[in-house]
Rosetta silent file (secondary structure, phi, psi, omega in degrees, C-alpha in Angstrom):
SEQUENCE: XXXXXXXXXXXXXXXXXXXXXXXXXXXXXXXXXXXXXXXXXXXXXXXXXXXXXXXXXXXXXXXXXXXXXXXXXXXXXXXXXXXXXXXXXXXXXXXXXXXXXXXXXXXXXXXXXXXXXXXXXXXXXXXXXXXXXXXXXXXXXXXXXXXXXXXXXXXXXXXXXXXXXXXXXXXXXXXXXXXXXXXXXXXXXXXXXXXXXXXXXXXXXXXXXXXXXXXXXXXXXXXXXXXXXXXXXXXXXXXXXXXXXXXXXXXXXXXXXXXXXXXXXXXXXXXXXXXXXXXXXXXXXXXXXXXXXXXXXXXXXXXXXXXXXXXXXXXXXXXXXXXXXXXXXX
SCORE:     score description
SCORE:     0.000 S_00000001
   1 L     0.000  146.926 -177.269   72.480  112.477   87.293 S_00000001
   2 L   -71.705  153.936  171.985   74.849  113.999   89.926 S_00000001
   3 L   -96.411  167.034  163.592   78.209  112.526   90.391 S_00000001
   4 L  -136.884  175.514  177.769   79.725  112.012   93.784 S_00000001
   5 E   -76.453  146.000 -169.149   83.264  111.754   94.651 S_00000001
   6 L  -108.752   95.370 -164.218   84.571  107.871   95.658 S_00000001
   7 L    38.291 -138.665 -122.893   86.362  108.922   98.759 S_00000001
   8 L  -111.348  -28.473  179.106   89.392  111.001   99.030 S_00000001
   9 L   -44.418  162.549  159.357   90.202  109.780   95.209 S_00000001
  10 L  -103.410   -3.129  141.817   89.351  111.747   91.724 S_00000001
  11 L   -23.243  113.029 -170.551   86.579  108.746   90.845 S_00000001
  12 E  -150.252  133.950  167.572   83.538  110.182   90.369 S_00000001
  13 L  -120.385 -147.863  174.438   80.614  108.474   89.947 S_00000001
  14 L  -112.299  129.784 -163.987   76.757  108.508   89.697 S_00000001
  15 L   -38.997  -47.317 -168.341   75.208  109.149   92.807 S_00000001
  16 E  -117.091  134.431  174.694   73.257  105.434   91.929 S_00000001
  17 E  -131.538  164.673 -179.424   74.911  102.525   90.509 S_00000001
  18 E   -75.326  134.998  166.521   73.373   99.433   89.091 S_00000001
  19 L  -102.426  168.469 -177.626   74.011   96.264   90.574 S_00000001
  20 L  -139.332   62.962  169.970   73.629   92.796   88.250 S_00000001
  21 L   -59.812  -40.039 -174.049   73.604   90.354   90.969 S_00000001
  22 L  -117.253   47.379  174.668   70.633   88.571   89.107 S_00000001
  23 L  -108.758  128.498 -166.486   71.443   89.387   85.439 S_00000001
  24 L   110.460  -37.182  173.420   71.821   85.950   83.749 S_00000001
  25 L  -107.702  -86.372 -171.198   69.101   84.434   85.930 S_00000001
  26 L   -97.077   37.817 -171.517   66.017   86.380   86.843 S_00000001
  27 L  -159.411   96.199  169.707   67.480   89.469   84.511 S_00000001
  28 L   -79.005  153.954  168.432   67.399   88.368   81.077 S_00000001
  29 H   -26.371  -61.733 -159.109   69.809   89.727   78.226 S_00000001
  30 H   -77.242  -13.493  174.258   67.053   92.064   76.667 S_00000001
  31 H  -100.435   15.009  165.983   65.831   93.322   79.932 S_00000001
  32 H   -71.529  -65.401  160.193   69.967   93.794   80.786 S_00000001
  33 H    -2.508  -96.738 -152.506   69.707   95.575   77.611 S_00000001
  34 L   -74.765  -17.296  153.536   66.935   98.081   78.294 S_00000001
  35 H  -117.698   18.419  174.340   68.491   99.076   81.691 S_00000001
  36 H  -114.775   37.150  172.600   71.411  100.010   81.091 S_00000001
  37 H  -112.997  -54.305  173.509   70.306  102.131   77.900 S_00000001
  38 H   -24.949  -79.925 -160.604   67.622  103.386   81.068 S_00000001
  39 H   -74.464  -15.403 -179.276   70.227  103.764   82.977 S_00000001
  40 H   -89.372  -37.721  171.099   73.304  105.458   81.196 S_00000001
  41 H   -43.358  -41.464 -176.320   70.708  107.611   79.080 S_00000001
  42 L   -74.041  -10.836  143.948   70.221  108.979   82.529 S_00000001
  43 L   137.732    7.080 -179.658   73.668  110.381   83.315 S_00000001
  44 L   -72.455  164.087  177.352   74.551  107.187   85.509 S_00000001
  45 L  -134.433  -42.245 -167.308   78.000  105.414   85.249 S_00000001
  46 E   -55.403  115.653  164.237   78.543  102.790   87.964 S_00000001
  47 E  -127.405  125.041 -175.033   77.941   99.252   86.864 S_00000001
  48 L  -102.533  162.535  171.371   78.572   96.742   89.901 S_00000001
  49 L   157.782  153.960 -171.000   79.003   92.938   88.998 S_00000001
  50 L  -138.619  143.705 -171.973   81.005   90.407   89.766 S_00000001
  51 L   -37.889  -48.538 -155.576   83.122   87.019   88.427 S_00000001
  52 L   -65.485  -27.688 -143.132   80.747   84.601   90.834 S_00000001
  53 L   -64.671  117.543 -170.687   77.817   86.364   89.843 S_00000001
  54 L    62.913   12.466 -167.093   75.759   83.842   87.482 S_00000001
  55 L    84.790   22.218 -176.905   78.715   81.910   86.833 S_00000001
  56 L   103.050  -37.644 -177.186   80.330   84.526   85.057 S_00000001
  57 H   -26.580  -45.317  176.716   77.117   85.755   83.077 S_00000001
  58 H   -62.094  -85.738  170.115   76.258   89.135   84.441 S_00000001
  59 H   -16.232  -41.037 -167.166   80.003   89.900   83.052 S_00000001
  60 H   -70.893  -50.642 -156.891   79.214   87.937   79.955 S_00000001
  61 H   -89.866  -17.567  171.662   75.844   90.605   79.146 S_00000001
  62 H   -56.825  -56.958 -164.234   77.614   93.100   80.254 S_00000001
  63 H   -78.318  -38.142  170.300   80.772   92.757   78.014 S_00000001
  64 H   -38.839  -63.584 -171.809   78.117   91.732   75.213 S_00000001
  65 H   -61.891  -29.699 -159.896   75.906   95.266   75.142 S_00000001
  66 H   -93.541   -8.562  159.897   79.594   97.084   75.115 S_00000001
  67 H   -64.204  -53.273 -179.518   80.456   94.950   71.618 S_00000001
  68 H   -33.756  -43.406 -160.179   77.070   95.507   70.874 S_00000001
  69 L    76.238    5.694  174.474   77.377   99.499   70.844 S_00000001
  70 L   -73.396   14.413  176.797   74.431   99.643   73.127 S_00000001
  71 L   176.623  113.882 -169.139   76.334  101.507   75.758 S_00000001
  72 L   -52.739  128.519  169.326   79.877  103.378   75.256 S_00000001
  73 L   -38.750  -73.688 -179.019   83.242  101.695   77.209 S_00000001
  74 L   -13.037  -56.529  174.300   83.742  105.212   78.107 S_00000001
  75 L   -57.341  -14.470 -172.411   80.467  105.837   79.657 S_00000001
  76 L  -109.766  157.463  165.654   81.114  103.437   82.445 S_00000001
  77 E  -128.932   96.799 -153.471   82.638  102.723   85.730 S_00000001
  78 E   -95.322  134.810 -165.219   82.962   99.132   85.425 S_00000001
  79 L  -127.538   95.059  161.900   82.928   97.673   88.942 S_00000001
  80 E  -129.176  169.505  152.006   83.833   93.681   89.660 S_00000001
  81 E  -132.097  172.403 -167.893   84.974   91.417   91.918 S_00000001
  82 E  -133.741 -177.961 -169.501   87.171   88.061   92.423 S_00000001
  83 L    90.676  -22.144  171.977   88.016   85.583   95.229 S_00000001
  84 E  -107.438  141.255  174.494   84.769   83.760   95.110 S_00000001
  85 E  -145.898  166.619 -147.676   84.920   81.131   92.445 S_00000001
  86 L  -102.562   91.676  153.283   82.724   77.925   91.371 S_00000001
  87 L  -110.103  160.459 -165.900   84.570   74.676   92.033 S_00000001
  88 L     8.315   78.963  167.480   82.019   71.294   91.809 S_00000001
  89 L    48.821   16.827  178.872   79.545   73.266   91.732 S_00000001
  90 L  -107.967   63.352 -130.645   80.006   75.238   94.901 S_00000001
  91 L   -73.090  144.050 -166.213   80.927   78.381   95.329 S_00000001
  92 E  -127.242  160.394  160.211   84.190   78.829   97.546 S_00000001
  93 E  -115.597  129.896  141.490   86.394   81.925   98.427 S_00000001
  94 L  -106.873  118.659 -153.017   89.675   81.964   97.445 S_00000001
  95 L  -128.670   24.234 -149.054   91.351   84.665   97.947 S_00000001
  96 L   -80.566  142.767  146.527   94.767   83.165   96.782 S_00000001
  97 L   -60.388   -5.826  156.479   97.110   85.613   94.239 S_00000001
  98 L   -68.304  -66.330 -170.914   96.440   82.730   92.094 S_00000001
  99 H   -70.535  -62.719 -166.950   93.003   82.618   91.964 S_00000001
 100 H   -60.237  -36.490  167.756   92.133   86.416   92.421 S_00000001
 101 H   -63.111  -20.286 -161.462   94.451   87.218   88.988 S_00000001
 102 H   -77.230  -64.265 -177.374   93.024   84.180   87.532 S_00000001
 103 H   -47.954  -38.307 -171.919   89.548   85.995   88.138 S_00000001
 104 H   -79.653  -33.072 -166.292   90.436   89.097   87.102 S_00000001
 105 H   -59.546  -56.148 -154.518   91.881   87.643   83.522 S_00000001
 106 H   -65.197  -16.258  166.125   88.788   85.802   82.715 S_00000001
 107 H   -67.727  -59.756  155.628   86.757   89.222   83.897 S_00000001
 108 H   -33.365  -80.237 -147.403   88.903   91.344   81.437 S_00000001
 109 H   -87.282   -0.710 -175.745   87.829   89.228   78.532 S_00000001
 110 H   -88.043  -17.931  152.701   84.085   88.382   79.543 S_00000001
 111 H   -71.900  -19.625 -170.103   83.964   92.233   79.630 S_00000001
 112 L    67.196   29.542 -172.662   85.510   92.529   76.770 S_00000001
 113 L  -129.618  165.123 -178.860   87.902   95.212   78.123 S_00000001
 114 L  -112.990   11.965  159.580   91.433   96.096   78.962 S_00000001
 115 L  -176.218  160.364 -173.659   90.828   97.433   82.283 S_00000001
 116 E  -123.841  132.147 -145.472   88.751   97.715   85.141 S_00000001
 117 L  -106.528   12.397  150.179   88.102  100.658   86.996 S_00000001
 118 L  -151.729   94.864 -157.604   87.132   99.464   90.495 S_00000001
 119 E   -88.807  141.163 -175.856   88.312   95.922   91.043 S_00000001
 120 E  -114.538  141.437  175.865   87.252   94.298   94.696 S_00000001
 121 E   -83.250  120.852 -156.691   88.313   91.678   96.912 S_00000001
 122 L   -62.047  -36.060 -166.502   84.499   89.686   96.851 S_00000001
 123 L  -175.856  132.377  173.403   85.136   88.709  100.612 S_00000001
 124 L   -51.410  122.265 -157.387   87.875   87.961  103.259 S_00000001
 125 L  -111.440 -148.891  159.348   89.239   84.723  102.467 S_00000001
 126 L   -68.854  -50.308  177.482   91.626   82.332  103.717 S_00000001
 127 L   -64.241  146.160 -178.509   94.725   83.426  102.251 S_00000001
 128 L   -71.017  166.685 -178.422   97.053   85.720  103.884 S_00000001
 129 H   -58.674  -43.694 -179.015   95.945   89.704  103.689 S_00000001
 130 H   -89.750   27.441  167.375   99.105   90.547  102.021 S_00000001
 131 H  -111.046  -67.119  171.777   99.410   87.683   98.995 S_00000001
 132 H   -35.972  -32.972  152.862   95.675   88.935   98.746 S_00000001
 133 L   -52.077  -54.720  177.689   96.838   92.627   98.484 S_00000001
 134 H   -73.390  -12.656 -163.118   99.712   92.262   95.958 S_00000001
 135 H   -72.118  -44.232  178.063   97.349   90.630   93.376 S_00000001
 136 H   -64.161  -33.731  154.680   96.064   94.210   93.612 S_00000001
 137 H   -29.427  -60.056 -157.889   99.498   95.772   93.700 S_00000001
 138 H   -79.750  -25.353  163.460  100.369   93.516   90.563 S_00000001
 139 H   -67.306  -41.348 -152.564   96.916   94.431   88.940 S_00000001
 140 L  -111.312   22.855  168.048   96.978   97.756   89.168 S_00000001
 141 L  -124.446  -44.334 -175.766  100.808   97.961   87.813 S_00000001
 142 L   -79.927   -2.239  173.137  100.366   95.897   85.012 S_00000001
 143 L    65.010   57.421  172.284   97.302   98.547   84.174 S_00000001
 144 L  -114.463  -27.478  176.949   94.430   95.948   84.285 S_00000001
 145 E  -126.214  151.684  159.566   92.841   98.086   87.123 S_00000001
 146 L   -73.007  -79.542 -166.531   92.370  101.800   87.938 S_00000001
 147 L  -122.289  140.798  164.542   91.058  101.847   91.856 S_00000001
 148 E  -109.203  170.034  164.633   90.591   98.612   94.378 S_00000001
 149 L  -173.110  152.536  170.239   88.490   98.920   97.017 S_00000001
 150 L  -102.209  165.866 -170.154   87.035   95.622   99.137 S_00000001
 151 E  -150.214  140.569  173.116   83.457   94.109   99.873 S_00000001
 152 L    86.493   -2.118  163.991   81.828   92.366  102.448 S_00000001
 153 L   -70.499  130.949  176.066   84.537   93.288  104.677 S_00000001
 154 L   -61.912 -170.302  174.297   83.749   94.014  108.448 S_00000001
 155 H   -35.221  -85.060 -178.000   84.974   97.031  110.600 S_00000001
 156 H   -79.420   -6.458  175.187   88.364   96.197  111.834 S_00000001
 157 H   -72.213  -51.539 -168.684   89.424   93.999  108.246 S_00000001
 158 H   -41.168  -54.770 -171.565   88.479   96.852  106.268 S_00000001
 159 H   -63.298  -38.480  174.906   90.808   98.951  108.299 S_00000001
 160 H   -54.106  -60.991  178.069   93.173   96.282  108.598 S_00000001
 161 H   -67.185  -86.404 -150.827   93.631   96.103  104.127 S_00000001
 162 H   -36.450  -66.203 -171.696   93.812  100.030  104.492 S_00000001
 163 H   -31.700  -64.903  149.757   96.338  100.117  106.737 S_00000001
 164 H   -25.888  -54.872  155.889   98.513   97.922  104.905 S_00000001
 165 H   -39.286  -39.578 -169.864   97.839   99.520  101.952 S_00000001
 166 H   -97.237  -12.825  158.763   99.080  103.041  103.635 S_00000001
 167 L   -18.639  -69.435 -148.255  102.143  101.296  105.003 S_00000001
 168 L  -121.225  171.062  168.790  104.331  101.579  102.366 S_00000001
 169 L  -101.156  153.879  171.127  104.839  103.957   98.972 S_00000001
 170 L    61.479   23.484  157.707  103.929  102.119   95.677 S_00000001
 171 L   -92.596  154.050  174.147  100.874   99.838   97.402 S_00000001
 172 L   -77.905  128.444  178.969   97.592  100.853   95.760 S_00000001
 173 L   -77.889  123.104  165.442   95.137  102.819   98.386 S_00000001
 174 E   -45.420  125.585  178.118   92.148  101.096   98.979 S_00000001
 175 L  -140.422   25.444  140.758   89.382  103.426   97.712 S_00000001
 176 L  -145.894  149.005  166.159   86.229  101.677   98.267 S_00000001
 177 E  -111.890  142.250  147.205   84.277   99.267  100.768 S_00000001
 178 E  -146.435  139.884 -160.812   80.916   97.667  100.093 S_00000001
 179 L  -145.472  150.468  168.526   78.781   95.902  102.276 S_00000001
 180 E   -25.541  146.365  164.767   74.610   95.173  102.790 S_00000001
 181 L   168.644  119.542 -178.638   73.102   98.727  104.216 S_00000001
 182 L  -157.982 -152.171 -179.153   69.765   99.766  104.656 S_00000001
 183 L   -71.620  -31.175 -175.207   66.501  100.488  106.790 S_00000001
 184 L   -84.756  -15.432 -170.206   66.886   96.509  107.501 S_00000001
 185 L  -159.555  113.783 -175.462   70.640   96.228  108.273 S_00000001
 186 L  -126.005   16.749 -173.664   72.413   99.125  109.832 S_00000001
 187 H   -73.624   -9.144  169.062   75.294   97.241  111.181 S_00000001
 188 H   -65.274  -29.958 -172.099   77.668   99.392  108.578 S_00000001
 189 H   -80.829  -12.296 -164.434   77.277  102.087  111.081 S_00000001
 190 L   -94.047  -39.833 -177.107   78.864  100.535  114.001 S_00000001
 191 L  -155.701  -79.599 -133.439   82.518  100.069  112.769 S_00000001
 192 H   -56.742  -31.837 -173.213   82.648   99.366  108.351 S_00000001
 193 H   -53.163  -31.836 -168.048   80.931  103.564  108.031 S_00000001
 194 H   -52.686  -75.525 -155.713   83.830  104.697  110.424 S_00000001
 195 H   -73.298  -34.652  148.917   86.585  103.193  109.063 S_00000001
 196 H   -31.825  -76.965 -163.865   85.664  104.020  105.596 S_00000001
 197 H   -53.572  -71.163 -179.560   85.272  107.815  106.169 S_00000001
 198 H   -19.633  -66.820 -170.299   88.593  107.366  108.703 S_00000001
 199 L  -115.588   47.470 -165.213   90.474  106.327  105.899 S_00000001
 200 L    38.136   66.833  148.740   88.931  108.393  103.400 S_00000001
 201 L   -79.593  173.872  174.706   87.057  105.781  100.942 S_00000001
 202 L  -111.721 -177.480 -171.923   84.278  105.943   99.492 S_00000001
 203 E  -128.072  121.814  144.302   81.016  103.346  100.580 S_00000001
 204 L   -99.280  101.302 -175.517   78.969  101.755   98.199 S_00000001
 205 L   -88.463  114.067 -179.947   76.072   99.939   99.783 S_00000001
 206 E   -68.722  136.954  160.581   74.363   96.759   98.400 S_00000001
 207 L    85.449   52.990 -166.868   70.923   95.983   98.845 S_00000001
 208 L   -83.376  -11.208  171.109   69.600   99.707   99.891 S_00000001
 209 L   -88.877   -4.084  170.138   65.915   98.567   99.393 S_00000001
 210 L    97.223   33.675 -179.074   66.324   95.826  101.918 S_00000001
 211 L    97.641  -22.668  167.654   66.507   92.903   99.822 S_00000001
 212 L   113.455  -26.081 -176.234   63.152   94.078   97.558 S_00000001
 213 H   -61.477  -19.090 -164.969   61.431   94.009  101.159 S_00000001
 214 H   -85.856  -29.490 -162.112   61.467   97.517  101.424 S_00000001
 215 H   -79.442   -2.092  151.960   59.755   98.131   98.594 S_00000001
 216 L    82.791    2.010  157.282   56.261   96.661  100.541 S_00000001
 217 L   -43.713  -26.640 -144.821   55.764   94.008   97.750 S_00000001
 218 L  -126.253    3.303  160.616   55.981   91.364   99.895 S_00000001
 219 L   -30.347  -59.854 -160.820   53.393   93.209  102.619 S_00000001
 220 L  -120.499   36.809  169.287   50.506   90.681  101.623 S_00000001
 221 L   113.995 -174.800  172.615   52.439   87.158  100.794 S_00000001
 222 L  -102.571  124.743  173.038   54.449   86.491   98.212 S_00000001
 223 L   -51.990  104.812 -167.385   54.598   87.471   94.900 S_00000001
 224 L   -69.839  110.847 -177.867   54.863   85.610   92.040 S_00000001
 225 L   129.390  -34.438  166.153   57.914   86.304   89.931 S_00000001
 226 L   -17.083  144.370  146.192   59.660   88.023   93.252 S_00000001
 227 L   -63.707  -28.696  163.711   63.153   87.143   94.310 S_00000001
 228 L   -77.647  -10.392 -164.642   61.621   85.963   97.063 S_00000001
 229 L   -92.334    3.531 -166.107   59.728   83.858   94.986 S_00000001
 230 L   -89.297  116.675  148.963   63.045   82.827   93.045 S_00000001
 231 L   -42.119  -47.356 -177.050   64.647   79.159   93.000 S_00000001
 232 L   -72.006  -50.363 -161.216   67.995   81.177   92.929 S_00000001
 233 L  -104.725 -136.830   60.582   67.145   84.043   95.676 S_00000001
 234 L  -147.519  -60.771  171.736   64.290   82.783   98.032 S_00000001
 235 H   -16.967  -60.130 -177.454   67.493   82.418  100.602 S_00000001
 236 H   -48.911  -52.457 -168.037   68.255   85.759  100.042 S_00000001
 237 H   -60.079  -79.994 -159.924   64.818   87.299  101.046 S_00000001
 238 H   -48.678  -73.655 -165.321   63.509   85.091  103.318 S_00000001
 239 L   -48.841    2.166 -177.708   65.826   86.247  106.432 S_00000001
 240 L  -126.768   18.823  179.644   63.929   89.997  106.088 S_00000001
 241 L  -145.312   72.463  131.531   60.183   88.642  106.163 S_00000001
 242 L  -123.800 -166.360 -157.291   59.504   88.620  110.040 S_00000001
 243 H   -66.334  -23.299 -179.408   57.853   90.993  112.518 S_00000001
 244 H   -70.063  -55.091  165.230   60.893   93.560  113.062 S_00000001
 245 H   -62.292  -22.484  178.278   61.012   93.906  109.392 S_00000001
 246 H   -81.684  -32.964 -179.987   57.595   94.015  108.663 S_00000001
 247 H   -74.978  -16.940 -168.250   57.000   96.867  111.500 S_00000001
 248 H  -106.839  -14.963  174.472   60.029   98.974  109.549 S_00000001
 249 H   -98.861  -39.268  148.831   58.710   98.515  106.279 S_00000001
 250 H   -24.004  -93.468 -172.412   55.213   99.460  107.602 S_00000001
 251 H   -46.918  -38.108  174.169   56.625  102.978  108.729 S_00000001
 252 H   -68.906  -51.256 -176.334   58.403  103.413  105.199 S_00000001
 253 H   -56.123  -60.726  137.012   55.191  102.392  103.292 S_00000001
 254 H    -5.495  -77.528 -178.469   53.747  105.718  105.813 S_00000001
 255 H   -77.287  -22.580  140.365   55.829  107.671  105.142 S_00000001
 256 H   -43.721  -53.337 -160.323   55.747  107.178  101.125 S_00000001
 257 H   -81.121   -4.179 -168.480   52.211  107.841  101.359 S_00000001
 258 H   -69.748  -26.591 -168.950   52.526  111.459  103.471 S_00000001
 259 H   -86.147  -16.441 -160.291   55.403  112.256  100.529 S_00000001
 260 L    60.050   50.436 -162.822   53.850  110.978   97.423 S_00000001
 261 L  -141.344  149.887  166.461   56.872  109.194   96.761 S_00000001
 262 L   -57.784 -178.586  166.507   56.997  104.956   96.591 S_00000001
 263 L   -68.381  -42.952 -171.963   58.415  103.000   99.561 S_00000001
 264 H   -68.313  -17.192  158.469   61.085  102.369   97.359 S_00000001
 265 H   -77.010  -18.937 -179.127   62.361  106.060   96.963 S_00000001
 266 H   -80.866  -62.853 -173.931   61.827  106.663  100.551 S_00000001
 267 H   -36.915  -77.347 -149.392   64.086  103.265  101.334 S_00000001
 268 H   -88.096  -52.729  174.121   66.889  104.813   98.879 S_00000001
 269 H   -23.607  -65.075  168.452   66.902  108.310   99.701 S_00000001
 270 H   -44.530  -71.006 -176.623   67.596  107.483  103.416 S_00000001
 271 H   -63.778  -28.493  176.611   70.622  105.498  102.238 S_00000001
 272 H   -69.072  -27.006  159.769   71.719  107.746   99.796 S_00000001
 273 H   -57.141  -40.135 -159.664   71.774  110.338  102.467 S_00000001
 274 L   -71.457  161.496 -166.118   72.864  108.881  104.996 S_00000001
 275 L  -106.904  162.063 -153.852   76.525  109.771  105.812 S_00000001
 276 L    73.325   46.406  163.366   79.453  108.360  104.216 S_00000001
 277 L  -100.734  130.586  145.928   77.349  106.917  101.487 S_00000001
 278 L  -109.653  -33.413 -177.898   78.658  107.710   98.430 S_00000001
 279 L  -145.688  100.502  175.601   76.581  105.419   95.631 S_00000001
 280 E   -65.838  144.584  169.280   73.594  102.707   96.803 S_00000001
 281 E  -121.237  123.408 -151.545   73.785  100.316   94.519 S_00000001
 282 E  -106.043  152.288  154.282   70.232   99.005   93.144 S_00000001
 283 L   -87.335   43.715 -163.136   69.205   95.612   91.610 S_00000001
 284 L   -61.309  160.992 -172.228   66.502   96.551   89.706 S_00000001
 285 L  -130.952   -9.829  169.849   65.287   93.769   87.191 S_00000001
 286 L  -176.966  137.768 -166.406   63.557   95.855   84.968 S_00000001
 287 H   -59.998  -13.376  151.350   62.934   99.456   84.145 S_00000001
 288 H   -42.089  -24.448  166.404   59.788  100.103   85.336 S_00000001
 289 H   -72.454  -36.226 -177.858   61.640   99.110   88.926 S_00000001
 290 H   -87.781  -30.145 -177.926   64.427  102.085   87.875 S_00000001
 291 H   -32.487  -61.414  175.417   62.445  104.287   86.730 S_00000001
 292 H   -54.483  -53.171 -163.544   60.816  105.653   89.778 S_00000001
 293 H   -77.134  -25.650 -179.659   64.560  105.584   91.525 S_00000001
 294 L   -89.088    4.387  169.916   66.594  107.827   88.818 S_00000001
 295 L   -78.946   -4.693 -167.127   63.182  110.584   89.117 S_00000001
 296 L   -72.863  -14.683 -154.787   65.172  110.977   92.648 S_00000001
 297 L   -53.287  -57.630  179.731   68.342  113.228   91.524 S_00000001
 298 L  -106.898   43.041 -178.764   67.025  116.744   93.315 S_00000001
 299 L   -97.105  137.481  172.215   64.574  114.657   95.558 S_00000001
 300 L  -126.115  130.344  144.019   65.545  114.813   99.756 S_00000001
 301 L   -29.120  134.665  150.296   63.745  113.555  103.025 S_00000001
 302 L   -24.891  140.422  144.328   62.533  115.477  104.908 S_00000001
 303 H   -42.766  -56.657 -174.963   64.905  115.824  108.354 S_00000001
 304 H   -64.413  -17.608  170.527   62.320  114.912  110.143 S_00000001
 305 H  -105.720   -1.388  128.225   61.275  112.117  108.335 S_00000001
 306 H   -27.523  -69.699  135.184   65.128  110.690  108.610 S_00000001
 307 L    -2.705  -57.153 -179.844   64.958  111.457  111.800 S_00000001
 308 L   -89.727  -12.983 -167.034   61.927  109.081  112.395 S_00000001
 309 L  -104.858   23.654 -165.624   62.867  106.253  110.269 S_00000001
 310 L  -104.560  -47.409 -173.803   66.183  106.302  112.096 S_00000001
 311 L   -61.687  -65.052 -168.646   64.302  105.789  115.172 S_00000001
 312 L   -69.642  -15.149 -166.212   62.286  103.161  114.115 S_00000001
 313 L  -125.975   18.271 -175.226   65.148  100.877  112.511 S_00000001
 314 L   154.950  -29.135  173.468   67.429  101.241  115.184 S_00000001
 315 L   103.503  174.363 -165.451   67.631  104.500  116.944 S_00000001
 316 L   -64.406  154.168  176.522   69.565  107.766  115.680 S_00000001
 317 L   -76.819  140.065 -169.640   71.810  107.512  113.367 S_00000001
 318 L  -121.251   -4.582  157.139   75.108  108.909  115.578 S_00000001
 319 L  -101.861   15.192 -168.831   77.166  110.314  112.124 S_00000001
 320 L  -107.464  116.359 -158.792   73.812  111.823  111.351 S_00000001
 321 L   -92.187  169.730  160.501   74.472  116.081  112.086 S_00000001
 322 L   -70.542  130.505  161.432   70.839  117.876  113.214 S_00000001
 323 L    41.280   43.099  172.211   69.503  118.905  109.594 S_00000001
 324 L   -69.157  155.843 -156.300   72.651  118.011  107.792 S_00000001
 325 L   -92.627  162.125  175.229   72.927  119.041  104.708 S_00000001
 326 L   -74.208  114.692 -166.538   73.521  116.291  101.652 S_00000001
 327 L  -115.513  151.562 -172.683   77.346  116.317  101.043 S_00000001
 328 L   104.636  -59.147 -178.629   79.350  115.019   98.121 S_00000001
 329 L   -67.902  142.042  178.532   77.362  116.250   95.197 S_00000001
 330 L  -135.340    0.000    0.000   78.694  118.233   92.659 S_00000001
């Protein structure tokens, strides 16, 4: 698999990285197992996951398979984040230097590792930006982290933590944002794509299939075993199965069949393309769902069929060159 560069940085990743949002819950250990053997067999490195994620769990199978020997420390570019945490039974953000080192310790050992090589602020909290900053200062000096980079930040915060960052000598440079971006939600384009590129980061974008909607499963009801179909996720789903989405997943399903390619390869191409992307990150639950997306490495859209789904999901893309070429891969 190709790497790309993670902004302005020497981080190099895998074009595609896994995310394990539902690993613990609707992603059992043995099918954790079998995709990241899938996926690292395949030249990928990027593993996203996070403390809140299952209650710690995703981290837990994660940290397991690398005791395990199913998949080398080395091979990876282990990706978490802190600030959201579980108290009576709720998840809150705290974004406290208390709490985010607290998160990162208990991440270190449910990884089993002694450092983490893109650590993220989970979401703009309460706490001021700069107590929230130094945890990363103080992380990434005590050599518990490599690279920070935040998620779920808007436009001007993202720019706002950069800035800050770029103040001073000896602060750590922010060197990634990730936030939702797809055919369904193109609001990254408006201000968080900008300020990324602006202050040379790299983007990772969650949820590049829309949510699983893209992938035209959910065309003729719902589907038993689905995320939407999930006790855990239904929430999750549900806000991308009305008529605007259903007319944009229409035109993707169309344009799959003129290509011979699923909806779901069309949906991730377009984001992987799209500019300032450096790595979509997918939630596949089991490899027959990855399969199809790692056959993609010297697959491209068409212009013209960019071009149209651009149209349909929003209007042109306006960092989108005439017949730009795919940038970043090496």
């Amino acid at each position: 698999m190709r790497k790309r560069s993670v902004g302005v940085s020497g981080l190099q990743v895998s074009w595609l990285g896994l995310g394990t949002l539902t690993w613990g819950r609707e992603t059992s250990p043995e099918d954790a197992r079998a995709l990241v053997r899938k996926f690292v067999g395949a030249g990928g490195n990027l593993i996203d996951t996070a403390a809140a994620y299952a209650a710690g769990d995703a981290e837990r199978i994660i940290g397991r398979l690398i005791r395990a020997g199913d998949v080398s420390r080395d091979d990876l570019v282990l990706a978490t984040k802190a600030g959201f945490t579980i108290r009576d039974g709720r998840r809150v953000v705290d974004t406290s230097r208390t709490s985010l080192l607290a998160d990162l310790r208990e991440s270190l050992r449910r990884l089993g590792t002694d450092h983490i090589d893109v650590w993220q602020l989970h979401a703009w909290g309460q706490a001021p930006l700069e107590e929230s900053l130094a945890a990363i200062d103080t992380a990434v000096a005590a050599g518990d982290v490599r690279y920070a980079g935040v998620s779920n930040f808007v436009g001007w915060q993202t720019a706002q933590a950069a800035t800050w960052q770029s103040a001073f000598p000896g602060r750590t440079p922010l060197t990634s944002a990730q936030v939702e971006y797809s055919l369904l939600a193109r609001r990254a384009e408006m201000e968080v794509i900008p300020a990324v590129r602006a202050f040379g980061m790299g983007f990772f974008p969650w949820s590049p299939l829309g949510r699983g909607v893209l992938t035209g499963k959910y065309r003729g009801g719902m589907p038993k075993g689905s995320r939407g179909a999930s006790e855990h996720f239904a929430w999750f789903v549900e806000p991308y199965l009305e008529p605007r989405s259903r007319a944009i997943t229409e035109a993707v399903v169309t344009a799959a069949e003129g290509l011979e390619l699923s909806p779901s390869q069309v949906a991730l191409l377009w984001v992987r393309d799209a500019p300032g992307v450096t790595a979509p990150l997918v939630g596949a639950r089991t490899v027959a769902q990855l399969e199809p997306l790692l056959a993609l490495d010297t697959v491209e859209l068409p212009a013209e069929i960019s071009s149209a789904l651009d149209d349909v999901s929003g209007g042109p893309h306006q960092m989108r060159e005439p017949n730009e070429p795919t940038i970043g891969l090496g």
